[in-house]
C-alpha positions in Angstrom: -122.4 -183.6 -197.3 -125.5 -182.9 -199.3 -128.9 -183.1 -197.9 -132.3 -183.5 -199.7 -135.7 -183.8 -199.1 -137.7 -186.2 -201.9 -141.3 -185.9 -202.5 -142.9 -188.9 -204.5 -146.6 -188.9 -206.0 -148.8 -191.4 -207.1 -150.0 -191.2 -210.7 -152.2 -194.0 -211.0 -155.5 -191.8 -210.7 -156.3 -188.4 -211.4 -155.8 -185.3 -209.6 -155.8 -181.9 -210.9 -152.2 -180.3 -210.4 -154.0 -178.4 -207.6 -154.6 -180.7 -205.9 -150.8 -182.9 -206.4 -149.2 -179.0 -205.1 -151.1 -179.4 -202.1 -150.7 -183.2 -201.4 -146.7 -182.4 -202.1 -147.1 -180.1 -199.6 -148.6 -182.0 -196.9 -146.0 -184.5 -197.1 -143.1 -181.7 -197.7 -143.9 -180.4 -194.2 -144.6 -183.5 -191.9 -141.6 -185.2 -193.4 -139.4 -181.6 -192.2 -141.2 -181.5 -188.9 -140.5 -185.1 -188.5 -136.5 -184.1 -189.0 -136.6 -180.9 -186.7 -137.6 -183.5 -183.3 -135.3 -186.7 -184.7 -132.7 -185.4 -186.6 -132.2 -181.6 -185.7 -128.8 -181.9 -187.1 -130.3 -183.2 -190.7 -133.2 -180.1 -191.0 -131.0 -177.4 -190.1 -128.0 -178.3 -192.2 -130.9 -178.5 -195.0 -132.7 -175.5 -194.3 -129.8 -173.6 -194.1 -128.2 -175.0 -197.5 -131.4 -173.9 -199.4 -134.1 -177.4 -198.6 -133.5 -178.9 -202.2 -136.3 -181.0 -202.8 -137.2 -183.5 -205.6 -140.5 -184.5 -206.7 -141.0 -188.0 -208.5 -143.4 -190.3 -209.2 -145.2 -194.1 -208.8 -147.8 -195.9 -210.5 -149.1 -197.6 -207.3 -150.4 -197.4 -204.0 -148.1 -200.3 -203.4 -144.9 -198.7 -204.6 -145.8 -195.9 -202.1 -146.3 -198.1 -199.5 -142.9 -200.0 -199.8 -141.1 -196.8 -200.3 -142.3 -195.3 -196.9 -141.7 -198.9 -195.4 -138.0 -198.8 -196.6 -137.3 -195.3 -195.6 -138.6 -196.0 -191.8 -136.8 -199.0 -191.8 -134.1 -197.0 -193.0 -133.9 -194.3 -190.0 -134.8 -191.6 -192.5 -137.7 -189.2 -191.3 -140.8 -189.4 -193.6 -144.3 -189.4 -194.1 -147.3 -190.7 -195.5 -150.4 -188.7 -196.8 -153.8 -189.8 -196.9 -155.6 -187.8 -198.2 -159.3 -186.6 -195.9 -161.6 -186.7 -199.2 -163.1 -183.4 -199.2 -162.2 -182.5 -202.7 -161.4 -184.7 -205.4 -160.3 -188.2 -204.1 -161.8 -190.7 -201.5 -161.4 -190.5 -197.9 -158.3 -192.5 -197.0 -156.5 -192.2 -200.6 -152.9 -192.7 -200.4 -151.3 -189.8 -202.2 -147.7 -188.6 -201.3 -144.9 -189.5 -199.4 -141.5 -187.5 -198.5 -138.4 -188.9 -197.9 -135.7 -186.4 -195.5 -134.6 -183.6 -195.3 -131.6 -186.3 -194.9 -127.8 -187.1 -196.2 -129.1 -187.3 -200.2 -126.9 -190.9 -200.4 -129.3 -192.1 -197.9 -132.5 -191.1 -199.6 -130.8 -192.4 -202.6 -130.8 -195.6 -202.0 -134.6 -195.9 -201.9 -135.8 -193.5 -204.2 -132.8 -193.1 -207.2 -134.2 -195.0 -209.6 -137.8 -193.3 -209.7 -138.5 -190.9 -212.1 -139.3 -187.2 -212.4 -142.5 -186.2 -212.0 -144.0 -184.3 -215.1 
């Protein structure tokens, strides 16, 4: 079975590519720490197969929203980043969510139809 992690970002405002790297990164690492304490089984399989991530993009906070919504719902570990506003964006910002590390079929029924970010 293949395992994934997914990484979505809002593009409905501007941030500097800086700036999306680190919110990706936020939500990269509570979405894995997430897996180590649920689903051990899940993060080791997937750090020990190489953590394949995918990074894709909304155009909403509301998109965001329901995506995180579905993959809680869903069982899948995952996590929402809002962002503390001491750069670029307001305090409170939605940003970034991640999705797994988790069976990619799973995480493909809420986020396969979402595009790449560019």
């Amino acid at each position: 079975m293949d395992y994934k992690q997914v990484i979505v970002i809002r593009v409905d405002f501007k941030m500097s590519r800086g700036k999306i790297a680190a919110q990706a990164a936020h939500a990269s690492l509570s979405a894995a720490l997430k897996a180590l304490k649920e689903k051990s089984e899940w993060f080791n399989i997937w750090l020990a197969s190489g953590q394949k991530k995918i990074v894709l993009q909304v155009k909403s906070e509301e998109e965001l929203i329901e995506l995180y919504r579905k993959a809680i719902e869903s069982g899948l570990p995952a996590s929402l980043i809002e962002d503390m506003g001491l750069t670029e964006i307001p305090p409170g910002t939605k940003t970034a969510i991640a999705i797994g590390p988790a069976p990619s079929e799973k995480v493909d029924k809420i986020t396969g139809k979402l595009k790449l970010l560019r």
